[in-house]
C-alpha positions, -999 to +999 in steps of 0.1 A: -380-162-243-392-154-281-381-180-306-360-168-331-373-179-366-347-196-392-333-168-417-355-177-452-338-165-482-349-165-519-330-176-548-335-181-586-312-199-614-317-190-653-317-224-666-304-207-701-270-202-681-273-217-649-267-181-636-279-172-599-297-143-581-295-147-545-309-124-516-289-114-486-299-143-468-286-170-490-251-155-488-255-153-448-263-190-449-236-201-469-210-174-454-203-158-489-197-121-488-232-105-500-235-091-532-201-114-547-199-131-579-215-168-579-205-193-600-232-226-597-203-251-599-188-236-572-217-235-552-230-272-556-192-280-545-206-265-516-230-296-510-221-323-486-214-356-515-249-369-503-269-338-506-253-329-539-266-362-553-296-355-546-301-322-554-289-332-590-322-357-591-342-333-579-331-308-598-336-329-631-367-340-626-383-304-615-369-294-650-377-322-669-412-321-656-417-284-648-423-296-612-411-284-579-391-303-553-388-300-512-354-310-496-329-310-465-297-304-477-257-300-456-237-277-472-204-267-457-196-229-451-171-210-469-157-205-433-161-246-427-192-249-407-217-276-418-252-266-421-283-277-429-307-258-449-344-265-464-344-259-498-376-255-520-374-252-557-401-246-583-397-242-621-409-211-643-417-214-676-415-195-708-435-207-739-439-242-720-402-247-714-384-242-683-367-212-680-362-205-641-360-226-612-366-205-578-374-210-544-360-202-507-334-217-486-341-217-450-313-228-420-326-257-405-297-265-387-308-264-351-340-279-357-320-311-374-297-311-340-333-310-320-343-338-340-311-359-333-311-353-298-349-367-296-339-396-315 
């Protein structure tokens, strides 16, 4: 049987605004209609308490330091269901300040369960 690869999905955030620019995927992954209107707050709400913690230190230090960051992340659905996702980040910059942060966010959600089960 062919092993079906995690959906990927790019992203980017304007730091000037904290507006976002999601691909098909990220709105699949986080069971938002594609194409609708995102609001950032709303999204991080989105973030399990634990994962939204640390996607705010993360997220301040890429910017701080025009760095990138790795993480596993849970995030439950607009239709309830908790995921996990993979999400990598890296900051743009424009005339050495951080404009952009952008990266992919990939469903991980069966290899976490994997990983529990082995455990």
């Amino acid at each position: 049987m062919p092993q079906v690869m995690p959906i990927q999905a790019a992203w980017q955030c304007d730091l000037r605004d904290d507006s976002l620019i999601w691909s098909d995927g990220v709105y699949d992954l986080f069971g938002l209609p594609r194409g609708s209107a995102l609001d950032r707050d709303a999204i991080v709400a989105m973030y399990l308490p634990e994962s939204r913690a640390e996607l705010a230190r993360l997220r301040s230090a890429a910017v701080a330091g025009c760095g990138s960051f790795t993480f596993e992340a849970q995030i439950r659905r607009a239709d309830g269901e908790v995921r996990w996702m993979r999400v990598t980040a890296d900051v743009m910059r424009e005339d050495g300040v951080a404009r952009y942060l952008y990266g992919t966010k990939i469903d991980v959600t069966a290899e976490m369960a994997a990983r529990d089960r082995a455990a």
